[in-house]
N, C-alpha and C positions, 0 to 999 in steps of 0.2 A: 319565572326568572331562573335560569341556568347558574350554578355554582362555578366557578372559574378558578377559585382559587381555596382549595381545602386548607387548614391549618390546624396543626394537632395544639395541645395547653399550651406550650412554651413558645407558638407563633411560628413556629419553623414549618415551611411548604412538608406536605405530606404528599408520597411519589405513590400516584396509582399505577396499580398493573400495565393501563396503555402507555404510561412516561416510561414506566423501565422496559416494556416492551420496545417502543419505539428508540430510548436509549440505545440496547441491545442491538436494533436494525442497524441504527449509525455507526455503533462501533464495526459490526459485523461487514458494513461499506464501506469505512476508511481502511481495515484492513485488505477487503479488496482491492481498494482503488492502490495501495502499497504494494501488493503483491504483482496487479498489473504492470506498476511504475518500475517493480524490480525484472520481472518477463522483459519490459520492453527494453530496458541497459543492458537485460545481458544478450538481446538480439542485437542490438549497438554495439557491445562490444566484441560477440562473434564476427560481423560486418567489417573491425575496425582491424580485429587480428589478422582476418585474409589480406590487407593492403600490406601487412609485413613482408617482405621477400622471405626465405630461406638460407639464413647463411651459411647452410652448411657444415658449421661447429657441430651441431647437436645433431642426434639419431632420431628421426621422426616416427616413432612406433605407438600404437592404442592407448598405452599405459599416458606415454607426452600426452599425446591428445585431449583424454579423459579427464588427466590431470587439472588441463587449460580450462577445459570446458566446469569444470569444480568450481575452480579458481574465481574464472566470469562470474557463473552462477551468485560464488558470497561476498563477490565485491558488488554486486548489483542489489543485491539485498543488503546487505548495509548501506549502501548509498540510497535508497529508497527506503529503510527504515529511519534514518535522519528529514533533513529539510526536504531532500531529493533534487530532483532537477524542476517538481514544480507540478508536471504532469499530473501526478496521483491527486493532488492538493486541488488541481481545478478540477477535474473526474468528478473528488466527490463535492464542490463547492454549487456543481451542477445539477448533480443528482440527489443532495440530501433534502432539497424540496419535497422531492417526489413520496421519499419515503415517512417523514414528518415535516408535514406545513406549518411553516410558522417557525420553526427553531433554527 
C-alpha cells in the first residue's frame, strides 16, 4: 500500500523533493506563460502605434523610435505581470496538467 500523504510530529504535510520539484516547474511556467502574454502586448501595441499618422510636430530619429519601442516593451510587462489581458492565465491553465497531474 503506497504512502500518499507523509506527515512530520506536528501533522503538517512534509514537501518531497518531487513536490518542490514540480512546484519549481509551475512557477517556472507561469512566469513563462507572463513573459509570453507581455511579447505578445507589446507586438499589439507596435501594431497599434503604426495606425497613428505623423503629425509632424515631432522629429522622427532612432533615439524617438528606441525610445517608443522601451516604452511598449515596460508597459507590456507590467500589464502582464498584473491580471493581464488573460492570455498568460489560460496558457498555463492548459499546460499545468502536463507538467504536474493532479495539482
Amino acid at each position: 500500500m503506497p504512502i500518499t500523504n507523509i506527515v512530520d510530529a506536528a501533522g503538517a504535510p512534509v514537501k518531497t523533493p518531487a513536490d518542490t520539484a514540480s512546484n519549481k516547474n509551475l512557477q517556472s511556467l507561469r512566469q513563462s506563460c507572463r513573459d509570453f502574454e507581455a511579447i505578445y502586448t507589446q507586438e499589439m501595441y507596435k501594431a497599434m502605434r503604426k495606425t497613428v499618422p505623423d503629425s509632424g510636430l515631432f522629429e522622427k530619429d532612432m533615439a524617438s523610435e528606441l525610445y517608443k519601442e522601451q516604452l511598449d516593451m515596460e508597459m507590456a510587462k507590467t500589464a502582464a505581470a498584473g491580471r493581464g489581458n488573460g492570455l498568460g492565465e489560460a496558457m498555463y491553465q492548459q499546460m499545468k496538467d502536463k507538467i504536474a497531474p493532479g495539482k
